[in-house]
C-alpha positions in Angstrom: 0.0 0.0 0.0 1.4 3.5 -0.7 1.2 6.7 1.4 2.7 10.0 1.3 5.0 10.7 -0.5 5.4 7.4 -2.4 1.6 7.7 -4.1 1.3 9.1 -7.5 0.4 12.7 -8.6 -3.5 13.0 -9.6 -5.1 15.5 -11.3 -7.2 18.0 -8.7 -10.8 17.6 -10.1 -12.8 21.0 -10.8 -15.0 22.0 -8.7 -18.6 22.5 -9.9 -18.1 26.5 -9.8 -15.4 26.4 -12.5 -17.3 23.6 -14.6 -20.1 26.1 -14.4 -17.8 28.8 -15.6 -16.1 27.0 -18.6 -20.1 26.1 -19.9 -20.4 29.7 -19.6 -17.4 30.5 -21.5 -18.4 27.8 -24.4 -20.2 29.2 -27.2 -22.5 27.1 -29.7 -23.7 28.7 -33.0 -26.5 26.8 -34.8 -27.4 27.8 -38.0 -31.0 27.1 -36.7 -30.4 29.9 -33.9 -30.0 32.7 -37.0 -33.0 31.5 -39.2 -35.2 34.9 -39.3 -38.8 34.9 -40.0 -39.9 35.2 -43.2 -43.8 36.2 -44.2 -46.1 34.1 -47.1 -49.4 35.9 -48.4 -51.2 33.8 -45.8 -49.2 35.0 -42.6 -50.1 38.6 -43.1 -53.0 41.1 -43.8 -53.5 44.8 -44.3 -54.7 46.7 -41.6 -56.8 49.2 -42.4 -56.0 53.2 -41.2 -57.9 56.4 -41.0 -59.4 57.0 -44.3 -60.9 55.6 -47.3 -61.7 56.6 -51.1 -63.9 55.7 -53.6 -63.1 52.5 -55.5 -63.3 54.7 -58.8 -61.1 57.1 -57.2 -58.1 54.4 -57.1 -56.1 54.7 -60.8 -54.3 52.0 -61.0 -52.2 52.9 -64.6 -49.0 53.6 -64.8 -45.9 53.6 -66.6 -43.4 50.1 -67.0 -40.3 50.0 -68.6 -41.7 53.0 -71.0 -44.8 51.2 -71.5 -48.2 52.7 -70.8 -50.2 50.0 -68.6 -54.2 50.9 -67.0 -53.9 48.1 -65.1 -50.5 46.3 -63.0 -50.8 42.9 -64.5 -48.3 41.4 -66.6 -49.4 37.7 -68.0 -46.3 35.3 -66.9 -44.3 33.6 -70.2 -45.6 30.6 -70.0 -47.1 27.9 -72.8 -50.1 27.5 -71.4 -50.9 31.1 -70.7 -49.7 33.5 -73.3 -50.3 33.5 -76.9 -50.5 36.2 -79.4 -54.3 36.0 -79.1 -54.0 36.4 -75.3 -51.6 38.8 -75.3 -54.1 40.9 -77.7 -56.8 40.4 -75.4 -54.8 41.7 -72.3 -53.2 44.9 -74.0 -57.0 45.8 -74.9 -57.5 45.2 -71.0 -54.8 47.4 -70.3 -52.1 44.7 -69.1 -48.8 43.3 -71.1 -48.0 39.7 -71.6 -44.5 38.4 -71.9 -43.8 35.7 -74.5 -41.2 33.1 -74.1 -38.7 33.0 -76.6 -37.9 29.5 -76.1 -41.4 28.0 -75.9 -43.6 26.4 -78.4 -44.5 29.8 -80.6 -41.5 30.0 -81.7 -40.8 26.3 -82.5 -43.6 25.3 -84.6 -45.4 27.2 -87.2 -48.8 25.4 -86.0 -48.5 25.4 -82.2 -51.7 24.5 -81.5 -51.8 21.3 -82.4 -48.3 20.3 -80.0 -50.6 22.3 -77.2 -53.8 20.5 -77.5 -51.6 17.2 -77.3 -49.9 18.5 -73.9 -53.1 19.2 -72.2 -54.7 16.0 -73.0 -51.7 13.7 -72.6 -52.3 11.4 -69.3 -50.5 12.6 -66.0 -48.0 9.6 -66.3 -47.2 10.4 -69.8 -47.3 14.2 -70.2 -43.0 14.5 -69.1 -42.2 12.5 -72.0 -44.3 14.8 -74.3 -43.2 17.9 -73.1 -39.4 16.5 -73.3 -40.3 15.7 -76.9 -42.0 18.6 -78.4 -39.1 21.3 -76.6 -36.7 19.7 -78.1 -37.4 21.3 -81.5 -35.6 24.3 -82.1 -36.2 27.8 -81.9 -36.5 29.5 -84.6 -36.0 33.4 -85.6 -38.0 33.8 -88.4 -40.9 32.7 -85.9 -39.4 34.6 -83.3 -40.1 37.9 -85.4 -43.2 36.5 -86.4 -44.6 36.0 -83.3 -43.8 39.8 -82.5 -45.7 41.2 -85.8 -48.7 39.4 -84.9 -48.7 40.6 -81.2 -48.6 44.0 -82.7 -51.1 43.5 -85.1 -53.3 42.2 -82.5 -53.3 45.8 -80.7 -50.3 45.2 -77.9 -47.1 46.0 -76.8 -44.6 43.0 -77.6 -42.6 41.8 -74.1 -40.2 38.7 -74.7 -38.2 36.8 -72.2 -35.3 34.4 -72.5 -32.9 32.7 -70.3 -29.1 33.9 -70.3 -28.0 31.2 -71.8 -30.2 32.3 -74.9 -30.3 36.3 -74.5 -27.5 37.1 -76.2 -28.7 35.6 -79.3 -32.2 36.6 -79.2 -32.1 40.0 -77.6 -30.3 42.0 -80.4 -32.7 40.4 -82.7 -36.0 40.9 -80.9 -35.0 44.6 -80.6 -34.2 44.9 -84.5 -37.8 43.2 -85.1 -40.2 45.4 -82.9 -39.6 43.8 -79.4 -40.8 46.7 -76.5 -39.4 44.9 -73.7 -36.7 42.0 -73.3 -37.1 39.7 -70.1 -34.1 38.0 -69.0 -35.3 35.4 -66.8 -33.9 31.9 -65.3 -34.6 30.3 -61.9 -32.2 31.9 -59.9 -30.8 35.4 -61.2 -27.5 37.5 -59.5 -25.3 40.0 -60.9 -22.6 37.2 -61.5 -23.6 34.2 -62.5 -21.2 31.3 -63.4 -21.9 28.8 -66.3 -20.7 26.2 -68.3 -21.2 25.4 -72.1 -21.8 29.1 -73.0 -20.3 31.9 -71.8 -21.9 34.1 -69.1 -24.0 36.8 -69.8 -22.7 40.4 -69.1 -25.7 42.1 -67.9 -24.1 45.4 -68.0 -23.1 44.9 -71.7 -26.3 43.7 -72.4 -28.4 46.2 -71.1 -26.1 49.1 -72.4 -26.0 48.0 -76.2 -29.9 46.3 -76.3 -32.0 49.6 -77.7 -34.8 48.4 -75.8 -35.4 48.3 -71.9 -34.1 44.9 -70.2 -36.1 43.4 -66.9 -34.4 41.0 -65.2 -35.6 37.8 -62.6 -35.8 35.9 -60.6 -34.4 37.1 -57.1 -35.3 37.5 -53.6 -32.4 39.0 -52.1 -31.7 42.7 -51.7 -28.3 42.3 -52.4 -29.1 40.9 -55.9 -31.3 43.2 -56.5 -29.6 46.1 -56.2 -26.6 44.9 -58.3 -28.7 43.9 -61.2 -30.5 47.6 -60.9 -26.6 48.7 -61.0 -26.0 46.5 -64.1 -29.3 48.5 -66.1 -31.9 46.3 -65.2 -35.1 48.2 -66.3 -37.4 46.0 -64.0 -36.6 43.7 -61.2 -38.7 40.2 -60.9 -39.5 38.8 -57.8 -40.3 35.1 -57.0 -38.3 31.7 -56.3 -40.7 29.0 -56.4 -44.3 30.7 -55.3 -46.0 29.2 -58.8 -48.8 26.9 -59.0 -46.8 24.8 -61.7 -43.4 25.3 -60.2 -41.5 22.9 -58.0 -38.3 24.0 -57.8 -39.2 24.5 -53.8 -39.5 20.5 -53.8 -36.7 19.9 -56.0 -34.2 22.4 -54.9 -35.1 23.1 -51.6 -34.5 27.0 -52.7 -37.4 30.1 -52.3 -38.4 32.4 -49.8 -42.1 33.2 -49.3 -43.3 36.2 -51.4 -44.5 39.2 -48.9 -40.5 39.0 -47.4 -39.5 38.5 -51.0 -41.0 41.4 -52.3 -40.4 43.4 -49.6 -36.7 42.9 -49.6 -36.0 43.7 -53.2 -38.7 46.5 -52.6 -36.0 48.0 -49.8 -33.4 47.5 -52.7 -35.6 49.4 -55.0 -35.7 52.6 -52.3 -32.1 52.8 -51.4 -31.0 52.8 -55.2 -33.4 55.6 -56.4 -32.3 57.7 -53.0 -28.7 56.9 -54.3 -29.1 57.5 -58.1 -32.5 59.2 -58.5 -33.9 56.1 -60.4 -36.8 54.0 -59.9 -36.7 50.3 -60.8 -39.7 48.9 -60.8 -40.2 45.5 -58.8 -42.5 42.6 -60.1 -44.1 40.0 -58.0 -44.3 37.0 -59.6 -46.2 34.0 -58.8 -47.7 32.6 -55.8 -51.1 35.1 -56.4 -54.3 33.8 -56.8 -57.2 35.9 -55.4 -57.5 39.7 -54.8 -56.3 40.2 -51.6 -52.7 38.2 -52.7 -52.6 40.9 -55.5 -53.6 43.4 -52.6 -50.5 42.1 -50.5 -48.1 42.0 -52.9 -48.7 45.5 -53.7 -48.5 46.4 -50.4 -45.3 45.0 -49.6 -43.9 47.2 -52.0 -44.4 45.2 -55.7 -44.9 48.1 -58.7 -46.6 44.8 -60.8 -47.7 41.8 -60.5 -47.2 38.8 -63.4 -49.4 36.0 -62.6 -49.8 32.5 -64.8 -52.0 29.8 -63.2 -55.4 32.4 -62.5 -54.9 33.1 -66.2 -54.5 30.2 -67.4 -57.7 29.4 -66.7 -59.3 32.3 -69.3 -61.1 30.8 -72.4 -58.2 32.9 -74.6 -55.6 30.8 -72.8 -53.7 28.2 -75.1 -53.2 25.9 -72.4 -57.0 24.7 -72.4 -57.4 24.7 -68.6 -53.8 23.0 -67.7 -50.4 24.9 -67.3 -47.2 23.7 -67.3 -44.0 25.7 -65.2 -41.4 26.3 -67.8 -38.4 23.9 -66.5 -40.8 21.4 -66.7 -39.5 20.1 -70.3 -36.3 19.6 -68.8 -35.1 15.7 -69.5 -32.9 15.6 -66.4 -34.0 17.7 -63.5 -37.6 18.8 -64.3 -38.9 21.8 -61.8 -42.4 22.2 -63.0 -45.3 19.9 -63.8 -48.2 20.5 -65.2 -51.6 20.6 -63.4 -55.0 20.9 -64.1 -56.6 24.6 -63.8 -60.0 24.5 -65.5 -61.4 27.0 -67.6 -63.8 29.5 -65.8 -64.5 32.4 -67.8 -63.2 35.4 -70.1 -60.4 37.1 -69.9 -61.9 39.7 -69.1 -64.5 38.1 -66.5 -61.1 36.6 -64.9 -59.6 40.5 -64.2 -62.4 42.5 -64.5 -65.6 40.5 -63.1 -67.9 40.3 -62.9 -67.2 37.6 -60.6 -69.4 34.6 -60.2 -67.6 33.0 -57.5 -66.8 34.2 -53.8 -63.3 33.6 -53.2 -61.9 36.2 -54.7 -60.5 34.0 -58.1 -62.7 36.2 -60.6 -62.2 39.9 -60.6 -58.9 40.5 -59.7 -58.4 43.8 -61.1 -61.7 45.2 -59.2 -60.6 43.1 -55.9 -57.9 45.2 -55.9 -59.2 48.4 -56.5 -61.5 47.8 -53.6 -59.0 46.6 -51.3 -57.0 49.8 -52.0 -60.2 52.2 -51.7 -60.7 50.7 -48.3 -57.2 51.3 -47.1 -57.6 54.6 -48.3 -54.9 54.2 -51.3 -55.5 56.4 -54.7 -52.4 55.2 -56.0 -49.8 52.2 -56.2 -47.3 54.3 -54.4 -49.8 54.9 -51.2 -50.8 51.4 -51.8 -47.1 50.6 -50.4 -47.3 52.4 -47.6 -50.4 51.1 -46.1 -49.8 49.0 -42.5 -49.3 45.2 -43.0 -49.7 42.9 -39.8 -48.9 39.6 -39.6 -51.7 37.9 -38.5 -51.9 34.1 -39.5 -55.2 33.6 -38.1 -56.7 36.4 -40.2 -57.7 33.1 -43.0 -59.6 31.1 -40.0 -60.9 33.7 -37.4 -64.5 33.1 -37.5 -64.5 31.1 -40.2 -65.6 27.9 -39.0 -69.0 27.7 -40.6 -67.5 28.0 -43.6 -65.2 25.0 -43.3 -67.5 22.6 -42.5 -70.5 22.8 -45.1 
């Protein structure tokens, strides 16, 4: 047995003091402890303040990328919704639609026919098809004849193209009548890497193109306000909020549309206080009924492009389905294409009258009331009207109503 000095040195255990201290000292940063609240359409509503106006009092017209516009609706480039006899339709309405350059107009001479077969192909088949008929080329001469007939038809012509393609199309759509040239992918930054073409140099682009340039999609401020540096004419808002979009499944990647908005909208104020001027900010997607139109406004959207309500029209090419525009893709599709209906006009579908009650028919005039009860004449006072959050706003009282 040892004792004294002969047993071994041990080392003297803390007490529970200094344990306590060392915790103390210790620091653990979770990504999870940084997450910051972000806001859909259905977390918030618009609180209303100490005045009101007429509804007819409320203009809603105004000025886009040097295009006159009665009403803030732009139709979203999509297949299924926007045609040249659509986009006819919704100029004499007072809105712009935005064809895609790389859809089936300007693929087929006769692009009826490939759209009829997409809307009735069966759920497990309709991939395949859409793989299939987007694989056709694009061609320019239909490119520029697509334009001409928009015009003829009494509208504006708007295009869009990814970056991979707007450095072929733009200069062309601008020599054949194109008012306004969309460049839009999934994902959109001020520098944005590639392989298998070279990147597009937004600030080139927009300098040399004749025409005004929009560019989407974003929902960061940062972006933003570099791609208003780089010329953008218009900024689009929206990662994912689409009825036909699934790049939220896919990709895990979007951010819910009032914070969207609202972000890019912050972007929008502190470059016209810096430069003196104004970039206009879309919302696009995730709007259905009026008071979404009414929100997005409010959270500081100059426009609002919308696909799936107007798909449903009786002008629409997509015969009651729609289809998100990556869907086509043969390796990583991020769209499908659902079933929509058709309910109405047009016209019935932004202008009413309605002939349902939640708030799908009529946008336009949903809007104007919403705005004439907050006490907004204007888009710009529109934006400055008091949003809550308030997720109980869609169930408060509502109960009768869910169970009939």
């Amino acid at each position: 047995m040892l004792s004294g000095s002969d047993a071994p040195e041990t080392t003297p255990i803390s007490s529970s003091s200094q344990l306590i201290e060392a915790a103390q000292r210790r620091a653990f940063r979770s990504k999870v402890d940084s997450i910051r609240p972000t806001y859909g359409f259905e977390d918030v509503s618009l609180a209303p303040g100490t005045s009101t106006v007429e509804p007819a009092d409320v203009d809603l017209a105004q000025e886009f990328c040097g295009i006159p516009l009665e009403i803030p609706i732009l139709a979203a480039a999509m297949d299924a919704v926007v045609d040249v006899k659509l986009a006819g339709e919704l100029g004499r309405l007072g809105g712009l639609a935005v064809l895609n350059l790389e859809g089936v107009q300007a693929r087929y001479d006769e692009p009826d026919a490939v759209l009829a077969r997409i809307a009735g192909a069966p759920d497990d088949a309709v991939h395949e098809l859409l793989t299939e008929a987007y694989s056709v080329p694009v061609l320019e001469e239909l490119i520029a004849l697509r334009i001409e007939e928009i015009h003829a038809a009494g509208s504006r012509a708007a295009v869009a193209a990814t970056p991979a393609a707007a450095r072929r199309f733009g200069p062309f759509c601008a020599e054949h009548g194109a008012d306004l040239f969309l460049v839009q992918s999934q994902v959109s930054s001020a520098r944005h890497l590639a392989t298998g073409y070279d990147p597009l140099e937004l600030a080139d682009f927009t300098r040399f193109m004749p025409i005004p340039v929009a560019v989407g999609n974003t929902t960061n401020s940062d972006a933003a306000f570099a791609l208003m540096e780089q010329g953008a004419a218009a900024i689009f808002v929206g990662v994912g909020p689409g009825a036909a979009c699934t790049t939220r499944e896919v990709l895990g990647i979007g951010v819910p549309q009032v914070t969207a908005v609202s972000d890019v909208a912050a972007a929008r104020d502190a470059y016209l206080a810096e430069t003196g001027r104004y970039v206009p900010v879309v919302a696009d997607g995730g709007m259905r009924r009026g008071g979404e139109l009414a929100k997005a406004i409010a959270a500081g959207a100059d426009m609002l492009m919308i696909g799936s309500p107007l798909a449903r029209a009786a002008e629409a090419p997509g015969r009651g389905t729609n289809w998100g525009m990556a869907a086509p893709s043969p390796t990583l599709p991020r769209g499908t294409r659902i079933k929509v209906g058709t309910v109405g006009s047009l016209e019935q579908i932004l202008l009413g009258p309605a002939h349902v009650t939640d708030g799908s028919q009529n946008l336009v005039g949903a809007l104007r009331q919403s705005m004439a009860a907050l006490g907004a004449r204007t888009i710009a006072e529109m934006q400055r009207v008091e949003m809550v959050y308030a997720p109980a706003v869609a169930t408060e009282g509502k109960s009768w109503q869910r169970t009939r």
